[in-house]
TORKOL-4160 file (C-alpha; in steps of 0.2 Angstrom, whole numbers, padded with zeros to 4 digits, m for minus):
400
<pt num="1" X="0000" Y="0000" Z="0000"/>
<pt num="2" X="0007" Y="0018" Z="m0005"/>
<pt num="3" X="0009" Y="0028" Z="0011"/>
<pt num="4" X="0010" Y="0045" Z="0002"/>
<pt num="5" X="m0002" Y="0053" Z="m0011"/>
<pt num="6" X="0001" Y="0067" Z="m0020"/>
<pt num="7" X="m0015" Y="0078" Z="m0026"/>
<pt num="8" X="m0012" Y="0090" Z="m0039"/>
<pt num="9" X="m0026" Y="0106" Z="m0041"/>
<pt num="10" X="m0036" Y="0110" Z="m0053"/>
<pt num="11" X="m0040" Y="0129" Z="m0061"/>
<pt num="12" X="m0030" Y="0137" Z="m0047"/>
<pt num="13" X="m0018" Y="0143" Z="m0060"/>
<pt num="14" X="m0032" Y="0154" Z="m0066"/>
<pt num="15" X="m0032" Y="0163" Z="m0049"/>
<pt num="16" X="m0022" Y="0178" Z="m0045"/>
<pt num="17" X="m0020" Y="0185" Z="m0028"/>
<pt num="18" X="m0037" Y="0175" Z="m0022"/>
<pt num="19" X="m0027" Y="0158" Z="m0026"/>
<pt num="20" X="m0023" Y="0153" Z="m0005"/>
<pt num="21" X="m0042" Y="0158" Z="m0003"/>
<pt num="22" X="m0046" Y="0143" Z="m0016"/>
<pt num="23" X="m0031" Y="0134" Z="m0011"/>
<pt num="24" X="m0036" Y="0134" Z="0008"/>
<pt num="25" X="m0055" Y="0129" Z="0003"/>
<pt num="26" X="m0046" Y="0113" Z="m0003"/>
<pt num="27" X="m0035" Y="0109" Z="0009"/>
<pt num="28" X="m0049" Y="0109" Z="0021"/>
<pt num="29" X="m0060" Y="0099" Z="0011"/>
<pt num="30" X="m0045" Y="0086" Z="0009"/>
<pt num="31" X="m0041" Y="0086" Z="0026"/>
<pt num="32" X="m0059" Y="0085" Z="0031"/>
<pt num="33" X="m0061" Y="0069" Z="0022"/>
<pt num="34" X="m0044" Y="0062" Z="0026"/>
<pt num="35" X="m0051" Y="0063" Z="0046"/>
<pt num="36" X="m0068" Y="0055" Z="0039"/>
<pt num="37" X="m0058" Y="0039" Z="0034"/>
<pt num="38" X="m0041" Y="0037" Z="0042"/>
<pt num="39" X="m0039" Y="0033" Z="0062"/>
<pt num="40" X="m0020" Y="0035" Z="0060"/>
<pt num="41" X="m0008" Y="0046" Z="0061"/>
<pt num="42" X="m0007" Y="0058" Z="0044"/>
<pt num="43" X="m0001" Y="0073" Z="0036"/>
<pt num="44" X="m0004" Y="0086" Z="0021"/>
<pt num="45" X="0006" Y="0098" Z="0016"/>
<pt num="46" X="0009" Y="0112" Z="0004"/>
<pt num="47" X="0023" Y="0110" Z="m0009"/>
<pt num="48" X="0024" Y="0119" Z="m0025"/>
<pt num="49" X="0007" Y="0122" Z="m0026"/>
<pt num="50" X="0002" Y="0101" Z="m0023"/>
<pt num="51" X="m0004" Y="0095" Z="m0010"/>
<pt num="52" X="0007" Y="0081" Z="m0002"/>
<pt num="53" X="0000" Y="0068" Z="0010"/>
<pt num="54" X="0007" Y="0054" Z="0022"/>
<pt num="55" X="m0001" Y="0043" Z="0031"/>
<pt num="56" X="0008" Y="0028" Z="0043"/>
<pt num="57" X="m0002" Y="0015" Z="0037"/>
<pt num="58" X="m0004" Y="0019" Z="0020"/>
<pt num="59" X="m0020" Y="0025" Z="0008"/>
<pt num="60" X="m0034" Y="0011" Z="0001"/>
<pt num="61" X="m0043" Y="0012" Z="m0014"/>
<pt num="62" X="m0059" Y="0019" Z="m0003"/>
<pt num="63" X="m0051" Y="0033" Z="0002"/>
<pt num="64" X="m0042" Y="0038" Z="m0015"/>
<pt num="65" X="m0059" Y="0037" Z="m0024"/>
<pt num="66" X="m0068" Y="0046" Z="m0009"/>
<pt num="67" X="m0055" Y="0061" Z="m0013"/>
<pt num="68" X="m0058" Y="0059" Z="m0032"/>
<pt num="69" X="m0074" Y="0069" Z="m0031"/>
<pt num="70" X="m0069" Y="0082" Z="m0023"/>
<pt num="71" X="m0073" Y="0100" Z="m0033"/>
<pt num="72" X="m0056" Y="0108" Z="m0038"/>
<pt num="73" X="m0046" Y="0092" Z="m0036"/>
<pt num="74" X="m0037" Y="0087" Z="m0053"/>
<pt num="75" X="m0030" Y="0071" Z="m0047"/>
<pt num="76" X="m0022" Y="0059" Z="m0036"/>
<pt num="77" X="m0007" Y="0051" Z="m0037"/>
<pt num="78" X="0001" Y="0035" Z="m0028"/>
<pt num="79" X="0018" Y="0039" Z="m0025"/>
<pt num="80" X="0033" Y="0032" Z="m0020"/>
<pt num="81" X="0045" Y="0044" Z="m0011"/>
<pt num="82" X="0065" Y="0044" Z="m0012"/>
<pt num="83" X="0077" Y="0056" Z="m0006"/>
<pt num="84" X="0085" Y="0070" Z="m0023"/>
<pt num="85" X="0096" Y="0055" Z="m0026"/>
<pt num="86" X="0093" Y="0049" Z="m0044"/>
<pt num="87" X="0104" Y="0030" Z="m0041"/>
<pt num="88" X="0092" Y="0026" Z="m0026"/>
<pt num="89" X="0076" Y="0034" Z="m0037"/>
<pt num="90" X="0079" Y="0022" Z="m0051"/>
<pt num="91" X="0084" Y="0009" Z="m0040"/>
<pt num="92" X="0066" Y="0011" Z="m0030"/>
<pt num="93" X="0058" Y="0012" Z="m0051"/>
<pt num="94" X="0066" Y="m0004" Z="m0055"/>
<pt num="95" X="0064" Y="m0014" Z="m0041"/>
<pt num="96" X="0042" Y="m0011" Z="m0041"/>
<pt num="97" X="0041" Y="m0014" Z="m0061"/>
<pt num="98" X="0049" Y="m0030" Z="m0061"/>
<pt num="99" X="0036" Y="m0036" Z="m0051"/>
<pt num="100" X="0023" Y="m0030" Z="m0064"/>
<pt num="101" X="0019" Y="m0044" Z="m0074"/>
<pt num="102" X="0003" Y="m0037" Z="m0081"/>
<pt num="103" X="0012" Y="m0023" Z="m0092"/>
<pt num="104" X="0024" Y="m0023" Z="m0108"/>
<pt num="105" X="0027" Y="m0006" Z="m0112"/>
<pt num="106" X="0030" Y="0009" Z="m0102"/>
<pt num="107" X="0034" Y="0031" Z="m0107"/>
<pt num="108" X="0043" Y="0042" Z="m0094"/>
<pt num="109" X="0037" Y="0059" Z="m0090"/>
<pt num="110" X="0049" Y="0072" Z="m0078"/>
<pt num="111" X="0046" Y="0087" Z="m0071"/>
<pt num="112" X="0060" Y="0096" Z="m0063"/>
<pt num="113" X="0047" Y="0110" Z="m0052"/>
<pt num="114" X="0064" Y="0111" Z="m0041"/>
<pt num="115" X="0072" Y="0122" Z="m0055"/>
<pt num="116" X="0089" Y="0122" Z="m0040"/>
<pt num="117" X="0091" Y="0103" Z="m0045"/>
<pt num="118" X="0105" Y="0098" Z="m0056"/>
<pt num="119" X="0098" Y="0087" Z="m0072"/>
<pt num="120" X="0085" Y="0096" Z="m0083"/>
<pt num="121" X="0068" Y="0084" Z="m0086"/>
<pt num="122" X="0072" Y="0079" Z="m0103"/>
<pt num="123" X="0088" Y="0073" Z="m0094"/>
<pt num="124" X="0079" Y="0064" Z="m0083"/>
<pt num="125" X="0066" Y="0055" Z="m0097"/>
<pt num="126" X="0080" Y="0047" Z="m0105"/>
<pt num="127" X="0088" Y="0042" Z="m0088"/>
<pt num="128" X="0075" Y="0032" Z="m0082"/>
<pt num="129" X="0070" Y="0026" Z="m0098"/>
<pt num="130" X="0086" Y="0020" Z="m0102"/>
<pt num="131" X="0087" Y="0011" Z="m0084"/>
<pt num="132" X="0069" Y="0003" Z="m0087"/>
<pt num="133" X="0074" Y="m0003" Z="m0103"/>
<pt num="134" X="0089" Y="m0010" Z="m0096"/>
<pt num="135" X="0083" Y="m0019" Z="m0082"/>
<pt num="136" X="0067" Y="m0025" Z="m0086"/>
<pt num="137" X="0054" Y="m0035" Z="m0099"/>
<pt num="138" X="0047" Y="m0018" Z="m0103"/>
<pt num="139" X="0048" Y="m0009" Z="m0121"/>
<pt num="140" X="0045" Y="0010" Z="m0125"/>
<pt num="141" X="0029" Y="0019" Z="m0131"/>
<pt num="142" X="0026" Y="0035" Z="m0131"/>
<pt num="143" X="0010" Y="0034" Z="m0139"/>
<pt num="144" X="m0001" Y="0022" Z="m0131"/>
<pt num="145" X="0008" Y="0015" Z="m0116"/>
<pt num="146" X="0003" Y="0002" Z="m0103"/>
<pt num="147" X="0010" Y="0012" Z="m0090"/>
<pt num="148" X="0017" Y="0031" Z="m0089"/>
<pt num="149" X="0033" Y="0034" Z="m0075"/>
<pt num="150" X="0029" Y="0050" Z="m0068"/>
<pt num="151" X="0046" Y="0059" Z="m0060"/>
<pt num="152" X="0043" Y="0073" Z="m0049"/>
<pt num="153" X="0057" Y="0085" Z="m0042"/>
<pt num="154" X="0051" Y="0093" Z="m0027"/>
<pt num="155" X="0058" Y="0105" Z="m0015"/>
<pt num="156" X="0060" Y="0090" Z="m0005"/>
<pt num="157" X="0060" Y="0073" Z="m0013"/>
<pt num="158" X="0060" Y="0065" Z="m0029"/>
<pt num="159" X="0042" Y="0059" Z="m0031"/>
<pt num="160" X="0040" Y="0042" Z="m0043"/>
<pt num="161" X="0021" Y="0037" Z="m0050"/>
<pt num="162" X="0013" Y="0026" Z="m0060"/>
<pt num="163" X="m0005" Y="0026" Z="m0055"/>
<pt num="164" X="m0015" Y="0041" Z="m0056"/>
<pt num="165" X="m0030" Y="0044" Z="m0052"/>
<pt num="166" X="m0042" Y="0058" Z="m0061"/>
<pt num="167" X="m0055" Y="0069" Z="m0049"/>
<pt num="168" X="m0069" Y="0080" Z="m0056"/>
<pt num="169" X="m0060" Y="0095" Z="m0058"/>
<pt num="170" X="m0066" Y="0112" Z="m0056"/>
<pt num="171" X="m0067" Y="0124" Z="m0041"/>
<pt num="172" X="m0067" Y="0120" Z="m0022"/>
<pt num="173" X="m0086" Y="0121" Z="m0014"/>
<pt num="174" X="m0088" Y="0135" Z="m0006"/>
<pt num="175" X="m0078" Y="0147" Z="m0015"/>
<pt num="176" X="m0092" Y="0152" Z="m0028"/>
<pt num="177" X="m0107" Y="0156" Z="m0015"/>
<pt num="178" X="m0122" Y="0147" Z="m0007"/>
<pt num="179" X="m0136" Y="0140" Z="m0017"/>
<pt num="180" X="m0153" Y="0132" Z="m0015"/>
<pt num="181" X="m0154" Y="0118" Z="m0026"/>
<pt num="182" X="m0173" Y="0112" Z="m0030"/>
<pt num="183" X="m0171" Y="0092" Z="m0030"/>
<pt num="184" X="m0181" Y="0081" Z="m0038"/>
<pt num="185" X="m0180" Y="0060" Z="m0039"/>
<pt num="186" X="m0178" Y="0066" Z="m0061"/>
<pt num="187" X="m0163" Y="0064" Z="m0071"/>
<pt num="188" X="m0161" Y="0082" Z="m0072"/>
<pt num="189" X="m0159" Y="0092" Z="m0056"/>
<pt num="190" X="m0147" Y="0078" Z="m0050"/>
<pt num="191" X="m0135" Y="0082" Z="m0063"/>
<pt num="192" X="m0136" Y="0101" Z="m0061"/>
<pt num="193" X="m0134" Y="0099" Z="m0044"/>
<pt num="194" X="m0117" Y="0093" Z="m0049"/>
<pt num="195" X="m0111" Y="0105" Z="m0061"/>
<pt num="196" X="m0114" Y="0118" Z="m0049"/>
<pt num="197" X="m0102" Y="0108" Z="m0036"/>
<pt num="198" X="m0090" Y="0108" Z="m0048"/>
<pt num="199" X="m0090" Y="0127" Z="m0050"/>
<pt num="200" X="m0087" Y="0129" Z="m0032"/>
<pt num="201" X="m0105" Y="0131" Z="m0027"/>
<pt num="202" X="m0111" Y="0125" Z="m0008"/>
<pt num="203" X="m0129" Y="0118" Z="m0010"/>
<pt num="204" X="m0143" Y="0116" Z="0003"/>
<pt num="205" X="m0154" Y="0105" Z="m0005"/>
<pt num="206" X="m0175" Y="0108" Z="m0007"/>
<pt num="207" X="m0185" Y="0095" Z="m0009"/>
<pt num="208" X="m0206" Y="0098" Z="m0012"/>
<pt num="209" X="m0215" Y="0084" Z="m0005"/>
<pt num="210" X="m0233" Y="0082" Z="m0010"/>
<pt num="211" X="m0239" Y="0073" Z="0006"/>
<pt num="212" X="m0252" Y="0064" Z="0005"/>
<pt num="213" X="m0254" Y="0064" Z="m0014"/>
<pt num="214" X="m0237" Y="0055" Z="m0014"/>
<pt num="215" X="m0232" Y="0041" Z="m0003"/>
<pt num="216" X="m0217" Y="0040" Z="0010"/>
<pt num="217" X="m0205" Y="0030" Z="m0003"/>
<pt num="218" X="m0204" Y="0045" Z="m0015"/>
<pt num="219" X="m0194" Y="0053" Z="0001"/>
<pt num="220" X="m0184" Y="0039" Z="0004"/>
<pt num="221" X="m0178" Y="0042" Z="m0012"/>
<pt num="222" X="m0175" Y="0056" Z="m0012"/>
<pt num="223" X="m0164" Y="0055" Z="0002"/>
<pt num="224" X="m0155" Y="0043" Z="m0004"/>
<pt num="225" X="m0151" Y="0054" Z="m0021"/>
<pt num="226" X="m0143" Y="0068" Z="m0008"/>
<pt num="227" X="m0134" Y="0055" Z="0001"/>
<pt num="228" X="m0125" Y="0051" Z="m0017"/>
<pt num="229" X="m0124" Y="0070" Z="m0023"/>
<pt num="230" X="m0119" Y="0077" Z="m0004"/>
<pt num="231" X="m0101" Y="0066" Z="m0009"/>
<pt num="232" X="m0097" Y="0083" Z="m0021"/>
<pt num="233" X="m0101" Y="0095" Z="m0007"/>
<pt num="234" X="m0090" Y="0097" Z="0012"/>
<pt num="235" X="m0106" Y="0092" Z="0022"/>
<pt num="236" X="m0125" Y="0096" Z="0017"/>
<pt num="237" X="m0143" Y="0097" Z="0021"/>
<pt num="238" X="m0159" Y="0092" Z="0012"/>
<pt num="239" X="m0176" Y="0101" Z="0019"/>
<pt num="240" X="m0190" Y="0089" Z="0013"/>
<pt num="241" X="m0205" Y="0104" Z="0014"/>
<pt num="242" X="m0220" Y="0099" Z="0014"/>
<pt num="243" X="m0229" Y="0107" Z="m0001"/>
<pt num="244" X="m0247" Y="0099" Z="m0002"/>
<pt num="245" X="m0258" Y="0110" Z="0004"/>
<pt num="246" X="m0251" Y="0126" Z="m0006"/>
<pt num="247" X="m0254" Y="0114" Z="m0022"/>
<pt num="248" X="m0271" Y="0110" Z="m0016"/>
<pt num="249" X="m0274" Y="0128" Z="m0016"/>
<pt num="250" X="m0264" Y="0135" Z="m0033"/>
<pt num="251" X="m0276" Y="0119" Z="m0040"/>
<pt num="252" X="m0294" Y="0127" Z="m0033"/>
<pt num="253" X="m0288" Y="0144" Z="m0038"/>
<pt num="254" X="m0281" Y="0146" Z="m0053"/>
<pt num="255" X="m0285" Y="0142" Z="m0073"/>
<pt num="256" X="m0282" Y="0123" Z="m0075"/>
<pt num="257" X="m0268" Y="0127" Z="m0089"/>
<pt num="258" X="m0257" Y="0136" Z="m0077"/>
<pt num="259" X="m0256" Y="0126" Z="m0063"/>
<pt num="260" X="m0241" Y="0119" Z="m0066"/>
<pt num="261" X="m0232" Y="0135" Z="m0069"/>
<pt num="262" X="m0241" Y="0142" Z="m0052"/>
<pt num="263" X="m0234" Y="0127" Z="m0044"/>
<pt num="264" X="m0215" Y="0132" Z="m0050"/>
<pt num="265" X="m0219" Y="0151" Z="m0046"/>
<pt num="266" X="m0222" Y="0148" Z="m0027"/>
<pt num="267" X="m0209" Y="0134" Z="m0024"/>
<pt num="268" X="m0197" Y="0148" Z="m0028"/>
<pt num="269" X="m0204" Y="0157" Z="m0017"/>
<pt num="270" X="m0203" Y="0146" Z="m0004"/>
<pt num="271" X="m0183" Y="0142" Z="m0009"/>
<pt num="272" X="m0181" Y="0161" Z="m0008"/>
<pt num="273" X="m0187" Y="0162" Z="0010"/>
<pt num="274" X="m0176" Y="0146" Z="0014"/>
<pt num="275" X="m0163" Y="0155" Z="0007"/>
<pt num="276" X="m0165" Y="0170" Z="0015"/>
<pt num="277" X="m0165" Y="0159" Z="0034"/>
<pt num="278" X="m0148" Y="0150" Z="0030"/>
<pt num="279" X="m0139" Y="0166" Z="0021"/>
<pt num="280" X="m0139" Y="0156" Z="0001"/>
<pt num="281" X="m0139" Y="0168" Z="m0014"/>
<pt num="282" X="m0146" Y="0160" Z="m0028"/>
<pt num="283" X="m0158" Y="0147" Z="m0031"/>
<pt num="284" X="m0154" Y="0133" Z="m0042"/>
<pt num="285" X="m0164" Y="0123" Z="m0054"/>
<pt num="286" X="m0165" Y="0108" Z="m0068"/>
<pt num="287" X="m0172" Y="0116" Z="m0080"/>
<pt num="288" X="m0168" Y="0112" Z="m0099"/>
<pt num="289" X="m0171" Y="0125" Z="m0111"/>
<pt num="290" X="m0188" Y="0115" Z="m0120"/>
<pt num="291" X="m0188" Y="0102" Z="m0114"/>
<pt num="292" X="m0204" Y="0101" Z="m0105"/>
<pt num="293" X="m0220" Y="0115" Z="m0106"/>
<pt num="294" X="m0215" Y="0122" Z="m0090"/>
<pt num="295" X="m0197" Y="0126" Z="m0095"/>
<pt num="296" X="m0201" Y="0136" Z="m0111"/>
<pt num="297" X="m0192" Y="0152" Z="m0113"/>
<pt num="298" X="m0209" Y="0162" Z="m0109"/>
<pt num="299" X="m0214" Y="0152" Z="m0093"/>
<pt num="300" X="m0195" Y="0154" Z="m0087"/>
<pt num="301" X="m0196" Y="0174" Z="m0088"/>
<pt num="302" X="m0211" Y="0173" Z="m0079"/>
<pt num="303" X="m0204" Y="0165" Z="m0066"/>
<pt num="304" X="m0190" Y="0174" Z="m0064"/>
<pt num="305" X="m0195" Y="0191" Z="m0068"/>
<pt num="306" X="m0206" Y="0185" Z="m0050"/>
<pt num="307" X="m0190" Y="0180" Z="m0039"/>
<pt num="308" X="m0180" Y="0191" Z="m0030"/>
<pt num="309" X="m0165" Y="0177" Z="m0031"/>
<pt num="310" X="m0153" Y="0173" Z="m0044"/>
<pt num="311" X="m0160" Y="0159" Z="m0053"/>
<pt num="312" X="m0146" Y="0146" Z="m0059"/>
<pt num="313" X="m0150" Y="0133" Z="m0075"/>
<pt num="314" X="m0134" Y="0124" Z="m0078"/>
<pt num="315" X="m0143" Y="0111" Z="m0091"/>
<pt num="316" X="m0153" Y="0125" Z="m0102"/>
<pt num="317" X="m0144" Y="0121" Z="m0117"/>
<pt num="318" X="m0141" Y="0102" Z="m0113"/>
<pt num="319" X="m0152" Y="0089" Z="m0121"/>
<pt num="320" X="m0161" Y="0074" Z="m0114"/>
<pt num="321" X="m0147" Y="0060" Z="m0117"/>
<pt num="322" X="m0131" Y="0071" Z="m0113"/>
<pt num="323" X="m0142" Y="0074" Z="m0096"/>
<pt num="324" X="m0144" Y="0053" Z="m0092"/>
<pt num="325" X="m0127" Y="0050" Z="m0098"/>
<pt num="326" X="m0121" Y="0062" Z="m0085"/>
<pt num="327" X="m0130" Y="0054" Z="m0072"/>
<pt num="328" X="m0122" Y="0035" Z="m0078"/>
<pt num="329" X="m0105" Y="0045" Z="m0075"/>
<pt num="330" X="m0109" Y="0054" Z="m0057"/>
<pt num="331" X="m0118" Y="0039" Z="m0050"/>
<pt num="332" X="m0135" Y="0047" Z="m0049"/>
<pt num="333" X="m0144" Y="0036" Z="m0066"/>
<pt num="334" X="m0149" Y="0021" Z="m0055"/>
<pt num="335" X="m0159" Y="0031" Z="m0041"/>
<pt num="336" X="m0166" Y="0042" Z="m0055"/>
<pt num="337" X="m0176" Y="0027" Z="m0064"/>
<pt num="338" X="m0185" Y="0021" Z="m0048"/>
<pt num="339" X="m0201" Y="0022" Z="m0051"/>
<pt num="340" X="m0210" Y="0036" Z="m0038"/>
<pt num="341" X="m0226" Y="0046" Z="m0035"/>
<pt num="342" X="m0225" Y="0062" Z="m0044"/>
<pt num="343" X="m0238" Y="0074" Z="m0039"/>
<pt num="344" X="m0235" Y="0087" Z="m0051"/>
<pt num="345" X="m0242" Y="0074" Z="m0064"/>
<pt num="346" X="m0258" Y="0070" Z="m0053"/>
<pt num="347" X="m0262" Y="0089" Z="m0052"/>
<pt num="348" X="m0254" Y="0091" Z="m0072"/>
<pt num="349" X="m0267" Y="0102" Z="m0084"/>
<pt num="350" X="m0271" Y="0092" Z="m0100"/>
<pt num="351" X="m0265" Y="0109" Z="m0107"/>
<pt num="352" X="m0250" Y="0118" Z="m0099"/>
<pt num="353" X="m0249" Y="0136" Z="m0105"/>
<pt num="354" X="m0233" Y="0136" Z="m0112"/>
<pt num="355" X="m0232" Y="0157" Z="m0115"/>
<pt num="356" X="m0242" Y="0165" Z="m0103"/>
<pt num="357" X="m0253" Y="0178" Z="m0102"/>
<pt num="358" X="m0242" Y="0191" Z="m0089"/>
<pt num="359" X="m0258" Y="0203" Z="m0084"/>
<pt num="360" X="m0266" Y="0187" Z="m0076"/>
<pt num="361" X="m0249" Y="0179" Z="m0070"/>
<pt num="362" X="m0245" Y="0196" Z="m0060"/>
<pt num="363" X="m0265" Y="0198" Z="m0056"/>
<pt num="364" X="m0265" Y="0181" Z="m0046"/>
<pt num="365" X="m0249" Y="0182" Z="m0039"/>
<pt num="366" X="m0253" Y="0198" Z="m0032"/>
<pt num="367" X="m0269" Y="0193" Z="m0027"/>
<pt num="368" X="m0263" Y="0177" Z="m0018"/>
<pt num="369" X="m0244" Y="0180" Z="m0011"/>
<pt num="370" X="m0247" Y="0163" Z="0000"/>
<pt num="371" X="m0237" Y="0171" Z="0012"/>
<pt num="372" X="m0244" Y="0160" Z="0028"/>
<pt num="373" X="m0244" Y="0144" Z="0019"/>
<pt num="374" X="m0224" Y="0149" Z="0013"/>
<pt num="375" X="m0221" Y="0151" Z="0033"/>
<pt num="376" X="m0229" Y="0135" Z="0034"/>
<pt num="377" X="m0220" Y="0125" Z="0021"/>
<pt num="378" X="m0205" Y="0132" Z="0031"/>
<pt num="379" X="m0209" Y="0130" Z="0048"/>
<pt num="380" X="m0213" Y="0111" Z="0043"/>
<pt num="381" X="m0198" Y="0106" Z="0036"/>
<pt num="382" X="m0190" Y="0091" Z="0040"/>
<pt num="383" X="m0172" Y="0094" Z="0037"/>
<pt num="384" X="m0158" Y="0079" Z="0036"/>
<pt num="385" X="m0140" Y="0081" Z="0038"/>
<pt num="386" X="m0126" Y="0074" Z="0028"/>
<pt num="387" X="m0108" Y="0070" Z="0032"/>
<pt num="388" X="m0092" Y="0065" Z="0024"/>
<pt num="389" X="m0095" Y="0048" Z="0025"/>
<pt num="390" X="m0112" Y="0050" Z="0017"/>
<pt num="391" X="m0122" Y="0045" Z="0032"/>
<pt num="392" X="m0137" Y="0053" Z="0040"/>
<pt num="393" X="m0134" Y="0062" Z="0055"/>
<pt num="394" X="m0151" Y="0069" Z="0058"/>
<pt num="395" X="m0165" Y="0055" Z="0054"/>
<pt num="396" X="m0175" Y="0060" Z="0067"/>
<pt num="397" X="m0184" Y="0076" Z="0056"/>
<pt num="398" X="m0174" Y="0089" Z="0068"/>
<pt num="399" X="m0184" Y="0105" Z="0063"/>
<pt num="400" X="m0175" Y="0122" Z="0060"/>
């Protein structure tokens, strides 16, 4: 087992003088996790702008992956470490590859970040090349190869890799602002969910539950689709808001045809006010440009033109099967096709006004602002906690 891991960042270069802002909000996300999973002793530290990590009794393959989907984390790297001697470097090359009988070629790539240390990269290519080639089965190919030697000079040590390990990239959480994500058990709002953690975005998660035109299990599932998207955030919450009765009314109020837009217009309000209590600045959404009556460009204005937050729609431009593909690769795909109660189809008009008219939008909002039921919705919440080992914390519906 490797005991030291080197984690290389990703976009920081981008950063100017905010860079140790984005770089501490990594560190602690790192080290946060590391906590989650190691009960020995270990360490991180800063050097040339990666992160360098030891641990006594070495990382597994649980904790490598659990780092891998960390926002702003290019990728990981199992090392071995040597002291800046390059005989003993070599030797510590040599000695691991010939136990690799699963390869038969092999490229070398150096990189000499200790500009003080004596032999230039492409120096050190053709040194260890020529060594492996020597002392081993394996053949050259800088194409395709079975396995690629990483040489790193550090202010320290000579790092040696061979296994890398590619996270999701992007910014750390928490460095682009607070959101309120409207989470639904759909393929879409899932996969937004994601690419706003990738851009640095810490989420609460909102979830409208029709109680009792849907059963209980639509909100197990729910829970469980936070549990798999809270492994991109540093710790997360998911308020399940009870939201029958306000559908019951918009239903017994309104023209049949814009019930479903009516239905859209008050959960933003209710996110708005949640947002307001926990200090987020934006609300974030599914939505696919299209896709569905509700998100045509004309019901989307409405709706926004009606919210006092920021309204954020990562997928707008994305179709259908780029959306499901994404979930296959983030791990949400599976949760997404279990079948649930959806009571925005019990309550859906035959007809769904797709470009409204705004004299009688504005007329009914202003008429009924719902402010005491949007209290309620609140008040009611039941609100789950996640941790960094993706368990609940809070199942016993802990109101705020």
């Amino acid at each position: 087992m490797f005991t030291t891991i080197i984690i290389n960042v990703d976009e920081l270069w981008l950063k100017g003088k905010n860079r140790k802002s984005y770089s501490d909000a990594l560190r602690k996300h790192v080290r946060d996790i590391l906590s989650s999973y190691l009960d020995t002793k270990w360490t991180i530290r800063n050097d040339q702008q990666r992160f360098v990590c030891d641990c006594e009794a070495g990382f597994n393959d649980d904790v490598i992956k659990r780092l891998c989907d960390i926002p702003g984390l290019h990728s990981v790297l199992k090392v071995r470490k040597c002291e800046k001697d390059l005989n003993k470097a070599v030797d510590l090359v040599i000695a691991d590859l010939k136990l690799r009988t699963d390869i038969s070629t092999f490229k070398v790539q150096s990189k000499r970040v200790d500009k003080s240390f004596p032999t230039q990269s492409r120096e050190l290519n053709l040194h260890f090349g020529g060594a492996i080639l020597k002392n081993t089965h394996l053949k050259v190919d800088v194409h395709n190869p079975d396995i690629t030697v990483e040489v790193k000079i550090l202010n320290e040590h000579i790092y040696l890799s061979w296994e890398k390990h590619y996270g999701i990239g992007g910014l750390p959480v928490n460095t682009s602002g607070h959101v309120v994500t409207l989470i639904s058990g759909g393929f879409d709002s899932p996969v937004a969910s994601y690419l706003m953690s990738r851009r640095g975005c810490k989420q609460t998660f909102a979830f409208f539950y029709a109680y009792p035109y849907v059963g209980e299990e639509v909100k197990d599932k729910i829970v469980k689709m936070c549990q798999i998207l809270s492994k991109f955030q540093n710790g997360a919450k998911l308020y399940v808001i009870p939201f029958g009765n306000v559908q019951n009314f918009i239903s017994n109020e309104c023209y049949e045809e814009y019930r479903t837009l009516f239905f859209r217009k008050y959960m933003m309000d209710v996110a708005s006010k949640l947002a307001d209590k926990i200090k987020a600045e934006a609300i974030l959404m599914g939505d696919s440009l299209a896709q569905v009556s509700s998100q045509t460009l004309h019901n989307m204005a409405a709706l926004d033109k009606s919210c006092d937050k920021l309204v954020l729609r990562p997928l707008l431009g994305n179709n259908k099967l780029d959306i499901i593909a994404l979930s296959k690769k983030i791990g949400t795909h599976d949760t997404s096709i279990i079948p649930h109660d959806d009571a925005c189809s019990l309550f859906a008009p035959k007809h769904p006004i797709t470009k409204p008219k705004m004299e009688y939008f504005n007329k009914f909002i202003n008429k009924f602002p719902c402010t005491e039921l949007i209290d309620e919705c609140i008040e009611n919440a039941e609100v789950f906690s996640f941790n960094n080992r993706l368990m609940i914390k809070d199942s016993n519906f802990t109101k705020n």
